[in-house]
C-alpha positions in Angstrom: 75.5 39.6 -51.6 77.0 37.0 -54.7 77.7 33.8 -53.6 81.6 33.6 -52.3 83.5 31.0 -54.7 83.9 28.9 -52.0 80.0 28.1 -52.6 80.3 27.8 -56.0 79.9 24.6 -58.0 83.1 23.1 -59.3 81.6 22.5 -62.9 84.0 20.2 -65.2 83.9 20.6 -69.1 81.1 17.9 -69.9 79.3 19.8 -67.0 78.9 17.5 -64.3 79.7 19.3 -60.5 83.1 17.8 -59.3 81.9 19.8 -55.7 83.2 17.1 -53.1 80.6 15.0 -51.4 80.3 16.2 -48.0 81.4 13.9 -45.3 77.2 12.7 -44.5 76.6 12.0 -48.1 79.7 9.9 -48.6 78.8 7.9 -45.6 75.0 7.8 -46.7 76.4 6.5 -50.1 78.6 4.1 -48.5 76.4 2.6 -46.4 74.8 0.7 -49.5 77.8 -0.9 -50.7 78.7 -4.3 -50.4 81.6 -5.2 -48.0 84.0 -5.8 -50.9 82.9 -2.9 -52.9 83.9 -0.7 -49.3 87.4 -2.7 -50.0 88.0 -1.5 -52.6 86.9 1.7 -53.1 86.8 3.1 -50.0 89.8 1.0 -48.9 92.4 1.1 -52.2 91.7 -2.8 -52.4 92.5 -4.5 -55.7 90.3 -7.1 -57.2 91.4 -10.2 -58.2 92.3 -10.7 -61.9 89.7 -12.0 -64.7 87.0 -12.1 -61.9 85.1 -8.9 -62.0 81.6 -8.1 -63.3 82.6 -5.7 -66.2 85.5 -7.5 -67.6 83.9 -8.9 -70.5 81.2 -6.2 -71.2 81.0 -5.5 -74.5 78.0 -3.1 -74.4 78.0 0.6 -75.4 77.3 2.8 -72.9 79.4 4.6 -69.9 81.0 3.6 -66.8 80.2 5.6 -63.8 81.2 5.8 -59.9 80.0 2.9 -58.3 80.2 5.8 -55.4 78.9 8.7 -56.7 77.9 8.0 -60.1 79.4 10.5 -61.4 80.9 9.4 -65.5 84.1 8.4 -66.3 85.0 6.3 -69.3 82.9 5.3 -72.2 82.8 1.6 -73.6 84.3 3.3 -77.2 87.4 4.0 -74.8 87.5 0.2 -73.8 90.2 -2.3 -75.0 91.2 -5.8 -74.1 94.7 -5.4 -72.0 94.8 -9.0 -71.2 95.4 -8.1 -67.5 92.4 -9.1 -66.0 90.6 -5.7 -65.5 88.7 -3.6 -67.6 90.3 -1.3 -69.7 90.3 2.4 -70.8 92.8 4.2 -73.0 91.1 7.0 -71.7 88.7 9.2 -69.2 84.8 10.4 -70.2 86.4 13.7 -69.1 89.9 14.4 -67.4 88.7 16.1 -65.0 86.7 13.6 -63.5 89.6 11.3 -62.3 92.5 12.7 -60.4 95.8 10.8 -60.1 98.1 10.2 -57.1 101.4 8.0 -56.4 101.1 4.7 -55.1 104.0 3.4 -53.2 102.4 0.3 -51.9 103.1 -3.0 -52.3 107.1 -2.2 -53.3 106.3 -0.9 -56.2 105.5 3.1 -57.2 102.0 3.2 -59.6 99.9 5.9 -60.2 96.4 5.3 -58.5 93.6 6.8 -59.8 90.5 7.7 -58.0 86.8 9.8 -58.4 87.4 13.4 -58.7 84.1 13.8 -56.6 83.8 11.4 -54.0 87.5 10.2 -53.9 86.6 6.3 -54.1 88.9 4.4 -55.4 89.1 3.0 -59.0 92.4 1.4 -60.1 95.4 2.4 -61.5 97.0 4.0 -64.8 99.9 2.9 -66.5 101.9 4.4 -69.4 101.8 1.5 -72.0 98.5 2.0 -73.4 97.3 1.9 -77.2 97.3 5.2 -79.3 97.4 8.0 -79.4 96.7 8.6 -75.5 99.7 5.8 -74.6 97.5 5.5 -71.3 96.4 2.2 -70.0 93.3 3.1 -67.4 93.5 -0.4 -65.6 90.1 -0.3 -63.4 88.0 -3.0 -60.4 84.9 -3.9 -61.7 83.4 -3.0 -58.3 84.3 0.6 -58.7 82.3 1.0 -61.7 78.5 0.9 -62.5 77.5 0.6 -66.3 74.7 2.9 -67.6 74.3 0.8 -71.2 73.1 3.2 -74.1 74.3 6.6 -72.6 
């Protein structure tokens, strides 16, 4: 009998799987982050301005899930905001971040997060350079930074 859809991988367009983590390897993954890293990502937390790892990275390469390590923005896609987080006009693939509304903190944003493991990355705005007009504003402890890839 084929394989129901149900069991097939969810393949994006760069082909990486965007099949959800299930709930043992999310918590096996979990366990080896650091107690602000679990903050943020696994919390929605927000770190503070101008203080995080990556800011100032200048390497070529690509950012990946601190999470799942799965890719999603390439140093070419990085600009300096002057905000105080790293970066991106835009994503290694669309499909590999998914958006949702943020009401918190009286005020309505659009958070984004990992398309597979649903961690927590930051927010994106809509006054970001051309010609995406999209400002990816990310924590430094959501990412990981494969240099060269």
């Amino acid at each position: 009998m084929p394989p129901s859809h149900a069991d097939m991988p969810n393949i994006s367009a760069s082909g990486h799987d965007l099949s959800p983590l299930s709930a043992s390897e999310r918590d096996r993954l979990a366990a080896e982050l650091t107690p602000e890293e679990r903050r943020v990502i696994l919390n929605q937390g927000t770190e503070a301005p101008f203080c995080g790892g990556l800011l100032a990275n200048k390497a070529s390469g690509v950012y990946h899930c601190r999470l799942c390590n799965l890719p999603l923005f390439r140093s070419t896609a990085k600009f300096e905001s002057g905000t105080g987080w790293p970066s991106f006009s835009q994503p290694f693939d669309a499909q590999h971040v998914r958006t949702l509304r943020d009401v918190s903190h009286g005020m309505i944003r659009d958070e984004i997060r990992c398309a597979r493991c649903d961690g927590h990355l930051g927010h994106v705005f809509a006054d970001g350079p051309a010609p995406s007009g999209q400002r990816y504003c990310l924590n430094s402890v959501s990412l990981t930074f494969v240099e060269g890839e």
